[in-house]
Steps between C-alpha positions, in 0.01 A plus 500: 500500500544748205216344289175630427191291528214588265211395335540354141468712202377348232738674265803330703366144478717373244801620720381372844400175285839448399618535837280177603623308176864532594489430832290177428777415233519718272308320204253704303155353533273467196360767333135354583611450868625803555190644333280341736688602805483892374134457456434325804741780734238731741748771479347721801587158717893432372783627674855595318860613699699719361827601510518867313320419131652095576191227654640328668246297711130395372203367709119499397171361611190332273176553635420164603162350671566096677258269619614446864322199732137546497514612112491865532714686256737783714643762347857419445870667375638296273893596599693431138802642314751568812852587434811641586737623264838271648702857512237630762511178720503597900387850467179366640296578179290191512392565866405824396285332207325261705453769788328709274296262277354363847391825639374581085280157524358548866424895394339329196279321682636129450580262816717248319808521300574210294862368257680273377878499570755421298722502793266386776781558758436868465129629612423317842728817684205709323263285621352264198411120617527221272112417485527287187647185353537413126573107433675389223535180311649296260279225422636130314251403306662201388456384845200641660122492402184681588273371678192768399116529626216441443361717191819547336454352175184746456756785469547575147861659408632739248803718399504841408728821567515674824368823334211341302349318834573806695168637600393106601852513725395778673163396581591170648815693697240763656258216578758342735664844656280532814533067535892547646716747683767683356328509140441870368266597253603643226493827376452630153775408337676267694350261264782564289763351736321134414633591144843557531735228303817718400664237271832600641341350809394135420843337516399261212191458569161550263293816561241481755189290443198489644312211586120612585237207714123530361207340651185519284648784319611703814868536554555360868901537578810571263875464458799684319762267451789509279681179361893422470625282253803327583672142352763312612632156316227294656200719355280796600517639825349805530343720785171666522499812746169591692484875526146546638231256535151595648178265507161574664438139590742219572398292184559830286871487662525143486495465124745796461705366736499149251543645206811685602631176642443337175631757209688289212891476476532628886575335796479757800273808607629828684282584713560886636346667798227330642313502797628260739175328542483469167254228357775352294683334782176247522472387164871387427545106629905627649515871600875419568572485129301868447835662685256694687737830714355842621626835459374817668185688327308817599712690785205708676533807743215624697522880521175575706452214761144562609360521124684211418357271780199612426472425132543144535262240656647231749426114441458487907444753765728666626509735807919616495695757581803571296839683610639654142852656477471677175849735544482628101124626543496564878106566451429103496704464816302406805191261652264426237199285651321289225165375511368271264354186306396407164230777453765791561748632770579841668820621583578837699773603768463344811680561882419094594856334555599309165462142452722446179755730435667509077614721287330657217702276286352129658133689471540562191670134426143359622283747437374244159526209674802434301769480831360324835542711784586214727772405224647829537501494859686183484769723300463761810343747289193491705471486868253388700374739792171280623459138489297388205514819271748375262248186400215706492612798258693222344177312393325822455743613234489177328358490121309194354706568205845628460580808399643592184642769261391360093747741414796753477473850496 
């Protein structure tokens, strides 16, 4: 390979940007996205190729922290903007990327590497799991009702703009961050991201709304939702799309939930990425009518396995010795004996003989308690070496709640 690898300038942005745009279509993005995106780049942690003065590859990584089982929050490299320019394919530029970005994040300190794919087919060689699902929906609401809780009709309701209920968002979204794996908390600035609504974007559909929940004068969940108004001979049949929706309580989300459900002139919500033990699923009278399907979320990669294991708490304990073949950082590869229940765990390099052996890819599949190890062992991604390890590191992995990423990055 005849490219060089280098740290960003930020005086070549716009040209390693435009690298990213075409190869992920070619469209321009909105002034006020692509705004955002320059703001929010940590140029000392973004990677460009290049080819002479051409980019020609572009990889970068967000300073990320995510609440793993036990509700710590771990340092975490948010993997984003990777490309290949399709006249440098199979020169091995994106192996070089990811090779150096890992051995960047573990020098930085950071035991987890985290993305979303657009093409998940392409990171489990480089060792990223899928630790996350995101359910979808498409609920009929001239056919299915809500059955909601007690407390629900004490919920008071109220529109407003994404922007003017903004600081009230936040609050409720940072009160709930620690509750469920896979949520990160948010940085300064990454506020902003709640706010984007290029109109180029909404495919017919209003700008974004927000729907805020108050109890006694204390906002207690929220929504941004967009509506789609659509006719047909027979009268109005419009769509109402569900972009977030967060509630502190389960009457809070409840009466969100039923308002959505209920907006005039429409006859079916979109609901988009949700956890898959999402409340919802219990309130509608025929779940078979919400459409529900699931689609990979967070991809995860552990880069250090001892500080990994470590950070996280176990809903059982566990007493296991793990064989890891890590080939594309060789420094994970080996024993690993963990040790540990719902107070904390050690992990450290052990000589005893191995009782489940994986690949840093299944670890880092269940490392949330998104991916049951004894599912993936059914798959024969994970083998087991001693009788009864796979059901107890299975259990011990386990989360109460499912894991899940609120959003994109």
């Amino acid at each position: 390979m005849t490219t060089e690898l280098r740290v960003l300038d930020p005086a070549e942005w716009d040209r390693w940007y435009a690298v990213l745009e075409l190869a992920f279509g070619g469209v321009p993005e909105a002034d006020e996205e692509r705004a955002l995106w320059r703001e929010l780049t940590e140029h000392e942690r973004f990677l460009g190729a290049w080819d002479g003065d051409t980019c020609v590859g572009t990889a970068g990584a967000f300073t990320f922290r995510l609440t793993v089982p036990g509700g710590a929050s771990v340092p975490a490299a948010g993997v984003t903007m990777v490309s290949v320019a399709g006249t440098h394919r199979r020169r091995g530029i994106l192996t070089s990327m990811m090779r150096r970005q890992l051995q960047d994040v573990r020098a930085w300190g950071e035991p987890l590497a985290v993305l979303t794919a657009s093409e998940p087919a392409i990171y489990g060689r480089f060792g990223y799991g899928v630790a996350t699902l995101a359910a979808r929906a498409v609920v009929d609401t001239a056919r299915v009702r809500l059955a909601v809780p007690p407390g629900t009709d004490a919920v008071s309701l109220r529109v407003t703009t994404p922007a003017d209920a903004l600081e009230a968002t936040e609050a409720v979204y940072a009160a709930l961050v620690a509750g469920r794996p896979g949520m990160l908390a948010r940085r300064p600035g990454w506020e902003r991201q709640a706010l984007l609504d290029p109109p180029g974007e909404r495919a017919g559909s209003s700008p974004r709304l927000c729907l805020l929940a108050e109890r006694d004068g204390e906002v207690v969940g929220y929504a941004h939702y967009a509506v789609k108004p659509d006719w047909s001979f027979a009268g109005a049949n419009g769509s109402v799309s569900v972009h977030r929706l967060t509630g502190l309580d389960p009457a809070a989300e409840a009466a969100m939930w039923r308002f959505l459900c209920s907006v005039d002139l429409t006859g079916r919500v979109n609901v988009h990425d949700r956890p898959v033990d999402d409340a919802w699923q219990h309130l509608v009278s025929d779940v078979r009518r919400c459409e529900p399907t699931l689609r990979d979320g967070l991809h995860l990669r552990i880069v250090e396995v001892a500080a990994a294991l470590e950070a996280r708490t176990y809903q059982a304990p566990v007493d296991v010795v793990f064989e890891v073949e890590d080939a594309f950082c060789p420094w994970n590869e080996g024993r690993w004996r963990l040790t540990g229940d719902a107070k904390g765990a050690v992990c450290a390099r052990t000589r005893d003989a191995a009782d489940l052996a994986l690949s840093v890819r299944e670890l880092g599949a269940a490392y949330l308690g998104g991916a049951s190890l004894v599912s993936l062992a059914a798959a024969g991604r994970v083998r087991e070496l001693r009788d009864g390890a796979l059901t107890e590191a299975s259990v011990a992995f386990g989360s109460p709640v499912a894991p899940w990423l609120p959003h994109g990055f």
